[in-house]
Structure formats: structure tokens, C-alpha cells
TORKEVEX-985634 format. One record per residue: x, y, z of N, C-alpha, C in turn; residue in one letter; residue number from 1. Coordinates in pm, 1 decimal, decimal comma. Layout:
<pts>
      n.X      n.Y      n.Z     ca.X     ca.Y     ca.Z      c.X      c.Y      c.Z type seq
        X        Y        Z        X        Y        Z        X        Y        Z    a NUM
...
</pts>
This chain:
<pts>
      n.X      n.Y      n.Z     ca.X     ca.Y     ca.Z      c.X      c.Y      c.Z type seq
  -3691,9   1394,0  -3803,8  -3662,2   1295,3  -3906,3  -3755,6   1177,2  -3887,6    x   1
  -3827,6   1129,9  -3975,8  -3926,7   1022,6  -3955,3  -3858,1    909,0  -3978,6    x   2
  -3941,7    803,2  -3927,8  -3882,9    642,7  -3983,9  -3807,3    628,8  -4116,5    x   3
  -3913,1    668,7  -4223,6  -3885,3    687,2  -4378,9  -3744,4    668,7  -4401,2    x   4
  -3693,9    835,5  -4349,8  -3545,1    884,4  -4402,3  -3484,9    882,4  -4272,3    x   5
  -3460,8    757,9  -4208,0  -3362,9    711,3  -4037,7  -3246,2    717,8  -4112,4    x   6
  -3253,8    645,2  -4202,7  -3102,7    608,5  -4277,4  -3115,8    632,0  -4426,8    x   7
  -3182,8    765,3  -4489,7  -3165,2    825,0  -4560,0  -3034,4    823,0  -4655,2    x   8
  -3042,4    822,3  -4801,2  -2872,7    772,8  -4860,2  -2808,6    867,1  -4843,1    x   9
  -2852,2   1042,1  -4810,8  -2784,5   1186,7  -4735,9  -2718,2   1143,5  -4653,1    x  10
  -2709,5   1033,2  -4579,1  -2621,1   1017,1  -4436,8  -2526,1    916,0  -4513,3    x  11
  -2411,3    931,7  -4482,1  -2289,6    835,6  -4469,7  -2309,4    653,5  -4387,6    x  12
  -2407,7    553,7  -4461,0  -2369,5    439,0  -4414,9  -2242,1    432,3  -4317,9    x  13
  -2114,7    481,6  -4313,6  -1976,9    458,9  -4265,7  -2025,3    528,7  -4166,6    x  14
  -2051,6    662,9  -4137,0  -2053,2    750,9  -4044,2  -2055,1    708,8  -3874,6    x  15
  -1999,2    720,4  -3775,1  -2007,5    669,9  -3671,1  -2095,6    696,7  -3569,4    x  16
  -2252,1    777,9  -3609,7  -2385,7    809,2  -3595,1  -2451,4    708,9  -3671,0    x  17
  -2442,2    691,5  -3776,4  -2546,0    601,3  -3842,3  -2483,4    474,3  -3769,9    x  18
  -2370,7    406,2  -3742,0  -2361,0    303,7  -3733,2  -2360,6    260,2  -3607,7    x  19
  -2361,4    294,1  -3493,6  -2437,4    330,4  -3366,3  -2558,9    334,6  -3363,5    x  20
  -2644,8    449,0  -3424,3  -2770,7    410,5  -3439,3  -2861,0    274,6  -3498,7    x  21
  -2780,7    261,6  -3570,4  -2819,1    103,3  -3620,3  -2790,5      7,5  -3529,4    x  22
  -2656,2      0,6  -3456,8  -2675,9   -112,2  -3362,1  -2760,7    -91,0  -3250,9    x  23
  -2822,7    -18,1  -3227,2  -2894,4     44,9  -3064,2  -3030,0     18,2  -3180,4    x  24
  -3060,2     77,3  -3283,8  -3213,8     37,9  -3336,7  -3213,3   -144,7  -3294,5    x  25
  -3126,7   -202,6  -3403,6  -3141,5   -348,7  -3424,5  -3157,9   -402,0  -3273,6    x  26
  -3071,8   -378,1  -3166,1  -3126,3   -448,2  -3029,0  -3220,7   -416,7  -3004,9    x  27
  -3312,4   -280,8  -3010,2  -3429,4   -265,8  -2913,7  -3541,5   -346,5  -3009,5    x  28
  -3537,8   -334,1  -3151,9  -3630,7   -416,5  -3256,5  -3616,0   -588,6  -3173,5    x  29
  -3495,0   -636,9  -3180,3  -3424,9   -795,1  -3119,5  -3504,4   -793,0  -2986,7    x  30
  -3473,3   -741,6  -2914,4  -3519,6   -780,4  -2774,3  -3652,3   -774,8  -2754,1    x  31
  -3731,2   -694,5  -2855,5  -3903,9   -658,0  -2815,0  -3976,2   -818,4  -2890,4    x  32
  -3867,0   -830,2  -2991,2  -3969,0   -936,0  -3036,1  -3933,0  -1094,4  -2958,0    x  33
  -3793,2  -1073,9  -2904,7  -3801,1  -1176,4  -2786,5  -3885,4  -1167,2  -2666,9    x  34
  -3930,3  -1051,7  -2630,7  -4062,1  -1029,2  -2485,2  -4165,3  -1135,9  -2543,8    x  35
  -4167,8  -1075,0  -2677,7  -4296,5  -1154,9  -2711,0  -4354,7  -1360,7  -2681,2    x  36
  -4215,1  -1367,5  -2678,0  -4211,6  -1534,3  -2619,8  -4251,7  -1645,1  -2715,3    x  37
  -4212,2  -1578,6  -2861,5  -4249,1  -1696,9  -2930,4  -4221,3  -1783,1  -2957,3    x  38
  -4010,4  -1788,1  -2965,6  -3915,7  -1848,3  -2926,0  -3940,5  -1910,0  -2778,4    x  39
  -3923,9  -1941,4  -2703,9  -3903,9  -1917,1  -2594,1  -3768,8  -1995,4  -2527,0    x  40
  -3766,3  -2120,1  -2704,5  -3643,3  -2177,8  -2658,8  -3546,3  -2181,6  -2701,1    x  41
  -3514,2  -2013,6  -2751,0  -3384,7  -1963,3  -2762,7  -3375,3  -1855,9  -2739,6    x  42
  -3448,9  -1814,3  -2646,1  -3436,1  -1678,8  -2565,6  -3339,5  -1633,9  -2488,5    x  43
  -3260,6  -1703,9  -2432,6  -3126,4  -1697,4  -2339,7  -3049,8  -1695,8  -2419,9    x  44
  -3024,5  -1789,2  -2505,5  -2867,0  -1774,1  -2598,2  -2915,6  -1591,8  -2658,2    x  45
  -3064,2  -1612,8  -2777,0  -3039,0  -1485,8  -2812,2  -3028,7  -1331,8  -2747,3    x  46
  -3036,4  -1362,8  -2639,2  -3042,2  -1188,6  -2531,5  -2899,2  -1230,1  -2512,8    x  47
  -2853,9  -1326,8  -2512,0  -2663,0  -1297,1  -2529,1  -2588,4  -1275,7  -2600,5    x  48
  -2651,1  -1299,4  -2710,5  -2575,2  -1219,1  -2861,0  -2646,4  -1136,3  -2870,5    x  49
  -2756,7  -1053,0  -2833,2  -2808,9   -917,7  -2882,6  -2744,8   -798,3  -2727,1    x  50
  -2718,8   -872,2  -2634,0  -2672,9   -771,9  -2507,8  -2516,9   -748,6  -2527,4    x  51
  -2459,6   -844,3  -2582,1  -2294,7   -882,4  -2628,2  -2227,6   -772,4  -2736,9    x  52
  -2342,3   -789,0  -2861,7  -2371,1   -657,4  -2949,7  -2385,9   -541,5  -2962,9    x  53
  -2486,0   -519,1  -2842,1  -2494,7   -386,5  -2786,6  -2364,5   -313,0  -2692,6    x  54
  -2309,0   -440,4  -2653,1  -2188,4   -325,9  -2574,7  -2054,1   -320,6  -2667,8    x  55
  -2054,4   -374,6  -2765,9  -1985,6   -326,0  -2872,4  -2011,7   -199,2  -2881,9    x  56
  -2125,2   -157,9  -2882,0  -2177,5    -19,9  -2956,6  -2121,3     66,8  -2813,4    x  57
  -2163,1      3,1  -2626,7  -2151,7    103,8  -2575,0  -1987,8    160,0  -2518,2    x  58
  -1900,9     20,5  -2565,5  -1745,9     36,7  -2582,5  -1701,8    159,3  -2717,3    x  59
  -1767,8    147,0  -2844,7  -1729,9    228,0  -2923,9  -1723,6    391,3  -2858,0    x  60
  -1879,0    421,0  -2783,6  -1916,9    554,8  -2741,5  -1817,0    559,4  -2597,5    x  61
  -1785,7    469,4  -2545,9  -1720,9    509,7  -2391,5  -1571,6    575,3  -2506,4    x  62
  -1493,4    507,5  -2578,8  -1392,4    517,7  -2665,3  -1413,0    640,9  -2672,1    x  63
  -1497,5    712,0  -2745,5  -1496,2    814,2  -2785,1  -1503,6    952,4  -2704,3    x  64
  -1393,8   1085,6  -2817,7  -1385,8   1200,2  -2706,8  -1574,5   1219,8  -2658,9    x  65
  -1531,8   1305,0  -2543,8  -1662,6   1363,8  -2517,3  -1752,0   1449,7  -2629,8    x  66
  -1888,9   1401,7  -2605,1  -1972,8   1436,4  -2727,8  -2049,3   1566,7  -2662,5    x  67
  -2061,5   1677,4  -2711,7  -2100,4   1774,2  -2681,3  -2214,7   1863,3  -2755,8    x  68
  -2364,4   1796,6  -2705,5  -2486,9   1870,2  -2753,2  -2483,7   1992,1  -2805,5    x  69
  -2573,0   2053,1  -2917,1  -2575,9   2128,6  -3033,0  -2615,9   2235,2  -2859,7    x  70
  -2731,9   2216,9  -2820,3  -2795,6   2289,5  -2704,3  -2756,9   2291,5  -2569,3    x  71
  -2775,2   2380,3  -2500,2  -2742,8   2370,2  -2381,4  -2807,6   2283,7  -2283,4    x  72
  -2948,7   2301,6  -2349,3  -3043,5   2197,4  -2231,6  -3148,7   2133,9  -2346,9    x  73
  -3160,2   1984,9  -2292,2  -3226,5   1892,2  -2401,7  -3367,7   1918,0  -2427,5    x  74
  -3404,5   1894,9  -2528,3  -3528,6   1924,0  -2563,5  -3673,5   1812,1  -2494,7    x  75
  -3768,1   1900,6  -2468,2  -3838,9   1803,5  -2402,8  -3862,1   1723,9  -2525,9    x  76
  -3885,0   1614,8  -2476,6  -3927,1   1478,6  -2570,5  -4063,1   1404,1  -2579,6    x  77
  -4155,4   1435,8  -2415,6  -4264,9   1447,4  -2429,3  -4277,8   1293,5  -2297,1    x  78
  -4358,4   1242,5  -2291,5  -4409,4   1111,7  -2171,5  -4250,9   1008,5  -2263,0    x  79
  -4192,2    929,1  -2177,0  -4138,4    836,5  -2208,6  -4225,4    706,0  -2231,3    x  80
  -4177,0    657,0  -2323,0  -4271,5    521,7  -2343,9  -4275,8    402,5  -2252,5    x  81
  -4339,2    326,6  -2240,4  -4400,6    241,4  -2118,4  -4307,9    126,1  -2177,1    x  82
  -4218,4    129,8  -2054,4  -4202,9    -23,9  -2062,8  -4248,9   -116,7  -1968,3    x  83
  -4330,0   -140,6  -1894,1  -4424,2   -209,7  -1775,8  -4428,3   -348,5  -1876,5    x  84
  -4471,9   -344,1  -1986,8  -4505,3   -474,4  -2079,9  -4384,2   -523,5  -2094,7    x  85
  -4281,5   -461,6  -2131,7  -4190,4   -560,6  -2189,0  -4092,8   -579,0  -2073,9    x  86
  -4095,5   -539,3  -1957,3  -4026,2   -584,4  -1817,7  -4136,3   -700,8  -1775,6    x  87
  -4262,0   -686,0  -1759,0  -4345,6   -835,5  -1716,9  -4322,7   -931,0  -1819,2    x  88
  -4316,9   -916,5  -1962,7  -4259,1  -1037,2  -2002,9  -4164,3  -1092,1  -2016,8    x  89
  -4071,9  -1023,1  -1985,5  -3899,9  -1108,3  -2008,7  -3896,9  -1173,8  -1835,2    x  90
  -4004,5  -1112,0  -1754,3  -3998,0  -1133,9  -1612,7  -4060,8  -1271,7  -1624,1    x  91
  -4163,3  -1307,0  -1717,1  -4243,5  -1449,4  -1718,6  -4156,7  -1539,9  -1808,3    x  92
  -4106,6  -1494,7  -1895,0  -4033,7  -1586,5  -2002,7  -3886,2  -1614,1  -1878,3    x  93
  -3848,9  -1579,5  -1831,5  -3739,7  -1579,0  -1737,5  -3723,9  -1640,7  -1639,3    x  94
  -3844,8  -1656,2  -1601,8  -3852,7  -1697,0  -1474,1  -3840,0  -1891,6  -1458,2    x  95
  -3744,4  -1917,6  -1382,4  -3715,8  -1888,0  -1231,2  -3557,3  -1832,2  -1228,5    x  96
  -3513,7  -1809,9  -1302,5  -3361,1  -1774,3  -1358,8  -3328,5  -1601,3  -1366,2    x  97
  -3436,6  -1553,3  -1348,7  -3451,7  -1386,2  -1351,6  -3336,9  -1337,8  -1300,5    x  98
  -3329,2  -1355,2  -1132,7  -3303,7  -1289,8  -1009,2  -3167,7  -1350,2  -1036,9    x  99
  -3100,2  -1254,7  -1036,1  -2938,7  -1270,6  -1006,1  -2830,4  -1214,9   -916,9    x 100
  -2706,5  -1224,6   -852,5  -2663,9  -1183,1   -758,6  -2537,7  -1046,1   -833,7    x 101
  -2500,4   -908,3   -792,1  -2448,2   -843,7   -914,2  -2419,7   -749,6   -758,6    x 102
  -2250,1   -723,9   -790,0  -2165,5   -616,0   -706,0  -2167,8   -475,8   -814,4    x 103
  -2239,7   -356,0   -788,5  -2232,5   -258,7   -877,6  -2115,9   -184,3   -952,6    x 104
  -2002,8   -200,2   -797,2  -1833,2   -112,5   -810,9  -1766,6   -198,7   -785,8    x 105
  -1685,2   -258,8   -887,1  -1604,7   -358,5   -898,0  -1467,9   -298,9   -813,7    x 106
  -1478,8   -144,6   -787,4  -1382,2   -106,2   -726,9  -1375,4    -34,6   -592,1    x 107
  -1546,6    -46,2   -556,6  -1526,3      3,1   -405,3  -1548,5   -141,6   -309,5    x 108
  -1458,4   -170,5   -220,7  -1402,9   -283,2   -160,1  -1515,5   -340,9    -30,3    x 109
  -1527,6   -444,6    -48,2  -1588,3   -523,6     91,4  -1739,1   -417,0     91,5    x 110
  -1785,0   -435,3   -103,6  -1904,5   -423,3   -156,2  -1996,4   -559,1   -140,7    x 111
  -2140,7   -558,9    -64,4  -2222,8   -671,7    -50,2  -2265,5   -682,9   -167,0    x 112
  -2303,4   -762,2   -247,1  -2373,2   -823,4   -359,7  -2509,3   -765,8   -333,2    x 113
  -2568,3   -747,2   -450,6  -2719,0   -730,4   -404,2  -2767,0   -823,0   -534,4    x 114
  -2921,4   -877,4   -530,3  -3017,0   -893,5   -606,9  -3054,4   -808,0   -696,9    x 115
  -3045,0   -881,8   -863,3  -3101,9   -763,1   -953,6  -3189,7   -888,9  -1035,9    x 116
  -3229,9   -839,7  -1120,9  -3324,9   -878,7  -1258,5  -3274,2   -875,9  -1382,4    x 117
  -3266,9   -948,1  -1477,9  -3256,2   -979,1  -1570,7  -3336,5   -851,9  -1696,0    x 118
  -3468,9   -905,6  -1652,5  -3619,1   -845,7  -1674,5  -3608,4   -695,1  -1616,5    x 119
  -3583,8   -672,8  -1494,5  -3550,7   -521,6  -1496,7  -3463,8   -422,5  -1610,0    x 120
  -3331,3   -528,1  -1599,3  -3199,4   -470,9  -1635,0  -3203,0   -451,2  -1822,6    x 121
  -3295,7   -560,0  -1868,4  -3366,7   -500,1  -2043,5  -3449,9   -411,1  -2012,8    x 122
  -3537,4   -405,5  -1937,6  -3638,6   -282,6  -1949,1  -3584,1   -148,3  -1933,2    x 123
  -3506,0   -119,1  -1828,3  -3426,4    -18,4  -1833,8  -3295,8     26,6  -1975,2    x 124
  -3282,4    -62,0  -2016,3  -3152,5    -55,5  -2079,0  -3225,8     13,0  -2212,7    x 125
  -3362,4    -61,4  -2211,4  -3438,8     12,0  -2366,2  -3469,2    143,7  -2303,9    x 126
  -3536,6    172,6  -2253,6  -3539,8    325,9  -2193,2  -3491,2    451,0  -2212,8    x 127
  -3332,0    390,2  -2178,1  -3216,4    483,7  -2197,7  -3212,0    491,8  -2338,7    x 128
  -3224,3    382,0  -2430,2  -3189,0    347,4  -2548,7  -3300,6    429,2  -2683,2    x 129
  -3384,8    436,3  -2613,9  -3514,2    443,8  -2685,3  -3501,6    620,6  -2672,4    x 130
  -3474,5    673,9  -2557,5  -3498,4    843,6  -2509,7  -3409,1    861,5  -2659,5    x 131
  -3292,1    824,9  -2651,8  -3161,9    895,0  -2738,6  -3231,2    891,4  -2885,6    x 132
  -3245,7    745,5  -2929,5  -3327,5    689,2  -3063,7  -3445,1    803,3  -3108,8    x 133
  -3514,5    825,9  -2998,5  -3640,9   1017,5  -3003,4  -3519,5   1091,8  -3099,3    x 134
  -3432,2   1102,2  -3037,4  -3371,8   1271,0  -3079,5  -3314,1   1217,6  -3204,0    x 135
  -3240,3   1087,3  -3232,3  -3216,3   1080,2  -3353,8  -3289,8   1069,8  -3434,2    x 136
  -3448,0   1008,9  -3451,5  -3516,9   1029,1  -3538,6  -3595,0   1162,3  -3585,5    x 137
  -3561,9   1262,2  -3468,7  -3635,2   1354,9  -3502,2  -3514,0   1497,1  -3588,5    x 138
  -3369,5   1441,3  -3604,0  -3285,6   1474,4  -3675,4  -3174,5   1575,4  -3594,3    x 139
  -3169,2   1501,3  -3472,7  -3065,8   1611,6  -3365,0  -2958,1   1486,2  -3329,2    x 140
  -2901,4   1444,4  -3437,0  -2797,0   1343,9  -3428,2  -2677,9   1371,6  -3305,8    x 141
  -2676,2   1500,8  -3310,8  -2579,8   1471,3  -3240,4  -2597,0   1493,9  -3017,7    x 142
  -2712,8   1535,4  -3017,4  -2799,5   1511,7  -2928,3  -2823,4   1334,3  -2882,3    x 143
  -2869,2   1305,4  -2990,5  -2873,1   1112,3  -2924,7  -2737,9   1088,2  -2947,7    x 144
  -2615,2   1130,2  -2954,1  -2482,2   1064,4  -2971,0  -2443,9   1127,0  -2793,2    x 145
  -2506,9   1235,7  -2769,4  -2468,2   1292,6  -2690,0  -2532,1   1207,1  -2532,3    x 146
  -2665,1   1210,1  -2545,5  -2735,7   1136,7  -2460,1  -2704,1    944,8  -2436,1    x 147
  -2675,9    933,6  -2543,6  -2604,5    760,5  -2549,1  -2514,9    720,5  -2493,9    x 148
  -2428,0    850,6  -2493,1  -2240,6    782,0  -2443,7  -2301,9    846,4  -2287,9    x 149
  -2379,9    950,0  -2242,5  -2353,3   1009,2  -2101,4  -2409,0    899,2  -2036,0    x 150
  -2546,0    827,0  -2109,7  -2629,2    692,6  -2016,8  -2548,9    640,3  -2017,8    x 151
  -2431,4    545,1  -2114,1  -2377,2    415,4  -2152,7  -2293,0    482,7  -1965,0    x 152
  -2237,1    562,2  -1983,4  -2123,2    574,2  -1840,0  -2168,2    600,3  -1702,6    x 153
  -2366,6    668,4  -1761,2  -2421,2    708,2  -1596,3  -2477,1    556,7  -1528,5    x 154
  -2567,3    485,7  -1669,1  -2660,4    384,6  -1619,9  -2641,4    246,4  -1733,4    x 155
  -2685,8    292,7  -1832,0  -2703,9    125,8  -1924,3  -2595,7     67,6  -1979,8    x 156
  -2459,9    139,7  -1949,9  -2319,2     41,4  -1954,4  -2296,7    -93,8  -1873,8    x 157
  -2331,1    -12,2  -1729,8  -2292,5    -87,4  -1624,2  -2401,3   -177,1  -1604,1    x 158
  -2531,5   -141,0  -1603,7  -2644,7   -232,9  -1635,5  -2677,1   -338,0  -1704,1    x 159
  -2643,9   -333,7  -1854,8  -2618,3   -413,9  -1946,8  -2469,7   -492,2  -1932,7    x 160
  -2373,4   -446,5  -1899,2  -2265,4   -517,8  -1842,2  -2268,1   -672,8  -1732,5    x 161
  -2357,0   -607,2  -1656,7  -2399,4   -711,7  -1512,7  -2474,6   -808,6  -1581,4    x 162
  -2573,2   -765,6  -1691,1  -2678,5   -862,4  -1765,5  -2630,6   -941,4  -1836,8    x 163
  -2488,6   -916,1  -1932,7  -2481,5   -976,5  -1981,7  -2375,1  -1112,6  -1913,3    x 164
  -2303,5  -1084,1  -1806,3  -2258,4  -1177,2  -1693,9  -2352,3  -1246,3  -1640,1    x 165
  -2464,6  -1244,9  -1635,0  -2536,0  -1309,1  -1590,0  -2604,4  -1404,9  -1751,0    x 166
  -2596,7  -1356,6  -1804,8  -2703,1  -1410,1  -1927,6  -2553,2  -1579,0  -1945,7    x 167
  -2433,3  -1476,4  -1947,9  -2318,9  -1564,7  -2000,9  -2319,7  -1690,1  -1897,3    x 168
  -2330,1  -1615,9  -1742,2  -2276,0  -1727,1  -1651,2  -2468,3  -1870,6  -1656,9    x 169
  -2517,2  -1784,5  -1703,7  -2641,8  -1879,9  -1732,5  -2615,3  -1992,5  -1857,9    x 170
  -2582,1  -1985,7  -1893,4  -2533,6  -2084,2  -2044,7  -2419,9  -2143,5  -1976,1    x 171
  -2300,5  -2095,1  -1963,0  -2205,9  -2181,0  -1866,8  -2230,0  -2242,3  -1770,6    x 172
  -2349,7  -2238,8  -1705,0  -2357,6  -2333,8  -1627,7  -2402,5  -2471,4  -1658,4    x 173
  -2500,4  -2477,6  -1753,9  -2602,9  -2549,3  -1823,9  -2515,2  -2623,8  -1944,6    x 174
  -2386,2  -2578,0  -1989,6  -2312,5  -2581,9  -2121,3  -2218,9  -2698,6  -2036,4    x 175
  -2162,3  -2623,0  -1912,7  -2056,1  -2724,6  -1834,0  -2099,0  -2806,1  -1688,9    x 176
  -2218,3  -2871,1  -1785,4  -2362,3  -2933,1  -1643,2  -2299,6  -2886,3  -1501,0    x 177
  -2279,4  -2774,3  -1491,8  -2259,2  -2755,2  -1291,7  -2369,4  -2654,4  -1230,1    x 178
  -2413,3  -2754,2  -1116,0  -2555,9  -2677,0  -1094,9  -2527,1  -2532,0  -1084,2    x 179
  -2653,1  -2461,1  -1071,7  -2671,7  -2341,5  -1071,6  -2761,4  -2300,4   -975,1    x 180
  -2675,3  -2177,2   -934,0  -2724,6  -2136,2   -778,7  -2774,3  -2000,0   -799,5    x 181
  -2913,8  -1984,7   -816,0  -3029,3  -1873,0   -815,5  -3055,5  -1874,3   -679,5    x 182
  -3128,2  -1707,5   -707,3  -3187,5  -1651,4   -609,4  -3332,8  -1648,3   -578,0    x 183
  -3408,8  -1801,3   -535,1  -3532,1  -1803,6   -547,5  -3619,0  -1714,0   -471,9    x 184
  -3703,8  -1657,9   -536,2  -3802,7  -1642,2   -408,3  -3760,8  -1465,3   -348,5    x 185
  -3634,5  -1438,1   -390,4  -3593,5  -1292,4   -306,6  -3605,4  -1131,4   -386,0    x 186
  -3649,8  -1104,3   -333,4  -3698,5   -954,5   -368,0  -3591,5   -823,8   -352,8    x 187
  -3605,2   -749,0   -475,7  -3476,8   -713,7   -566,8  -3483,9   -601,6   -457,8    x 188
  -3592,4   -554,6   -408,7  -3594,1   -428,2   -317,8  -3561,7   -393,6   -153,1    x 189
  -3487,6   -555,9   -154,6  -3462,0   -573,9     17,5  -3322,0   -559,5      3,2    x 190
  -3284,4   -470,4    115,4  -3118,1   -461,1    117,3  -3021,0   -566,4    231,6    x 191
  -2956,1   -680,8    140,7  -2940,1   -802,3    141,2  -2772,6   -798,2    133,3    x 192
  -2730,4   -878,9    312,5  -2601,9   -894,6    292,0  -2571,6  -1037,4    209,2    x 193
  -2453,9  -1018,2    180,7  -2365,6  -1174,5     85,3  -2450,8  -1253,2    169,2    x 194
  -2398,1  -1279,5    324,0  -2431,8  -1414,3    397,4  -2579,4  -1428,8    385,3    x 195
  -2652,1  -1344,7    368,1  -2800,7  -1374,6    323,8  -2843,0  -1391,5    242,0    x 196
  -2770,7  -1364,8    100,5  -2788,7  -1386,0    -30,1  -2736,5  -1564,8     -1,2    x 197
  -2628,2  -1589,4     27,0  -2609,3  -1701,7     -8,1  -2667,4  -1821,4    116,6    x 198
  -2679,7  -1783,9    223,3  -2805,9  -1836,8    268,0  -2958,6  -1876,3    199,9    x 199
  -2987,0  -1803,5    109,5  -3145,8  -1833,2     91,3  -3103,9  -1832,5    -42,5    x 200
  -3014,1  -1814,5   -128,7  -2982,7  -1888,5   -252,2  -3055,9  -2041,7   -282,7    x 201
  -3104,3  -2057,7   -357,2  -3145,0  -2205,9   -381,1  -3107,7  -2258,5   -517,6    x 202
  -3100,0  -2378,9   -537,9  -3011,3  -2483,0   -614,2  -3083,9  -2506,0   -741,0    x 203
  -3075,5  -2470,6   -869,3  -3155,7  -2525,6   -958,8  -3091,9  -2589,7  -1048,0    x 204
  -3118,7  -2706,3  -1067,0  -3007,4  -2793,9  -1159,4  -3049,9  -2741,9  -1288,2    x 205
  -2932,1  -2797,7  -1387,3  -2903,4  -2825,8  -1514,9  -3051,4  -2888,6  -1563,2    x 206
  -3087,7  -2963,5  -1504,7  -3183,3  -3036,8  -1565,0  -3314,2  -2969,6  -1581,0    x 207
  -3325,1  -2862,3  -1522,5  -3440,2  -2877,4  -1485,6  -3485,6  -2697,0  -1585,9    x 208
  -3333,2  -2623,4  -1594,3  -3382,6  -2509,2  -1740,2  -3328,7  -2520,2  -1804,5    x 209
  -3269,5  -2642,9  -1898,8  -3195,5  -2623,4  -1993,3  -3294,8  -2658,8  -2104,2    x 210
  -3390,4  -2728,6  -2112,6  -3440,1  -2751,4  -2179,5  -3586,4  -2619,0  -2225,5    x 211
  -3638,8  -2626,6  -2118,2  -3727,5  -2439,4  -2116,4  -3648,3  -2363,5  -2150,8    x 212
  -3533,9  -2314,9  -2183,1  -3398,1  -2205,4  -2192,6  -3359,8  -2210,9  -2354,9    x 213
  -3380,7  -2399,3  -2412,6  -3317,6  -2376,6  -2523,8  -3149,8  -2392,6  -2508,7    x 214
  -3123,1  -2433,9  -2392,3  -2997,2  -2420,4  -2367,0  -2929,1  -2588,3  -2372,5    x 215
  -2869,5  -2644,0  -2514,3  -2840,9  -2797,4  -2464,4  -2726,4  -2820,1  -2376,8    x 216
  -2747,3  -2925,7  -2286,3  -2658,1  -2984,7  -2212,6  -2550,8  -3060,9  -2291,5    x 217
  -2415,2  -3038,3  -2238,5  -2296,9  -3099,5  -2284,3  -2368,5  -3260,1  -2247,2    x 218
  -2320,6  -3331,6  -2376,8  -2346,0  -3469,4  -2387,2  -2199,2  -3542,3  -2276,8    x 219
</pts>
């Protein structure tokens, strides 16, 4: 199925494929043209209403019974597309606010926090988003319905979940002037207890990204 006929008037506007696909198109379109940094000073609020949006879509698919591919085994799709560009720029537009602190299993106990990315956690999230978006445009609807809900529960639920706690607790901090405690300087690939995370945590006031962020301070 080409661009042309994505949403062809043959398909049901209502249908709960088309309207899924539309919210997963509209974020990855939203977020690429925020990499671009032209905004730059409303880049935080908007990756919180476009990440907020998106898990609407990945609550609808967790909701739903299990979706079960036309095929037994997925069709190759061919090289996945590069996201290297649009992870270095949400990594520069982001920065020094990137690096955030994120427990993966809210339910396995006397879990250490580790360091994640902001900038990682969109680049990945399009990935997942983009593989499924292949099969729906190429007219195996129920293949990207299938591939959408298994990521939303293997990887870009919980991913986009953490991001958007972080995107939120970034505006709340800046919204209810109380400083904000980033992770300067620390590298997402070192395996890092709490007491060391919050050891080398460093202090970045209100003052100093709310205004680069787009984010106003409570008067």
C-alpha cells in the first residue's frame, strides 16, 4: 500500500487500524520535525503532548485481545531505517537535561535506578514504530497491529512510559521553581548503584533551562 492510499476512503476512518495508525503516523511525523530544532523553545512541552498521545494509542493496543498475524513468520522488511540522526539531535537540543534516572520493574524490589536518555528513549521508540508503519503501508494491516501491541508490551510501552515521566517531571520542576536534580556528565552504559547515581547527580536550577526549554517559570 503506498503513501497515496494509507488512508484510502476503502478503509473505515472509525476502524481501530486506521485509527492507531494515524496516531503512531502523526507522532513519528511530530517528533522528526522537533529533531529538527527549529522550535527549540517548545520542544519539551511538545515531546509531552506528542509522548502523552502516543500512549493513548499504546494503552488502546495493551487493552486489546491478542492480535494474531495473517503469517506465521514476518516478512522480511529489508535494512531498518537509520535513526543515528534523529537520536544526535534530540541528544543536542536536550542537552544538559537528556540523562535521567528510571527503575525498569516497578515490581521487582530493591531495583537500583539506572541512567537512561531522553534522546535514546525517542530514537528507539520510532524504530519500533516505524518497523510496524512498513507493514501497514505495504497493506498487511493486521501484521503492524500485530507487531505494535507485541513492541508496546516487549519494549516501546515501557520506554516511552519512563520518557514521558521524565519529560513530565521536567516541566514540574521548572512550573513549581524546585531545583532540579540531573545526571551530569554520566554515561548511560555504566552499571550505576542509587548511592552513585545520587552522589554524582548535579543540581541544575530553574533558572538556568527554563528559558532554553520554553518552559515559563511560575511568577
Amino acid at each position: 500500500m503506498s503513501d497515496a492510499n494509507l488512508h484510502a476512503r476503502s478503509q473505515d476512518p472509525d476502524s481501530f487500524a486506521v485509527q492507531i495508525a494515524d496516531q503512531i503516523e502523526s507522532f513519528i511525523v511530530a517528533v522528526t520535525e522537533v529533531a529538527k530544532g527549529d522550535e527549540p523553545d517548545s520542544a519539551v512541552p511538545f515531546l509531552l503532548l506528542e509522548v502523552s498521545q502516543l500512549l493513548l494509542a499504546g494503552g488502546r493496543l495493551g487493552a486489546h485481545e491478542d492480535i494474531v498475524p495473517d503469517e506465521r513468520y514476518e516478512p522480511d522488511l529489508g535494512p531498518e531505517p537509520d535513526v543515528d540522526e534523529l537520536r544526535e539531535r534530540f541528544a543536542l537540543l536536550l542537552d544538559p537535561v537528556d540523562v535521567y534516572s528510571e527503575v525498569f520493574d516497578p515490581y521487582e524490589p530493591r531495583k537500583a535506578p539506572v541512567p537512561c536518555r531522553i534522546s535514546d528513549d525517542l530514537a528507539d521508540v520510532v524504530t519500533d514504530l516505524r518497523h510496524g508503519m512498513a507493514h501497514y503501508r505495504a497493506g498487511r494491516t493486521t501484521e503492524a497491529l500485530w507487531w505494535w501491541q507485541f513492541s508496546y508490551f516487549s519494549n516501546w510501552g515501557s520506554t516511552a512510559s519512563a520518557c514521558l515521566r521524565a519529560l513530565q517531571a521536567l516541566v514540574a520542576h521548572v512550573r513549581l521553581d524546585q531545583p532540579l536534580q540531573a545526571l551530569d556528565g554520566l554515561d548511560t552504559d555504566e552499571d550505576l548503584t542509587e548511592d552513585v547515581l545520587a552522589e554524582e547527580a548535579g543540581r541544575v536550577m530553574a533558572e538556568e533551562i527554563a528559558g532554553p526549554l520554553g518552559i515559563r517559570r511560575k511568577v
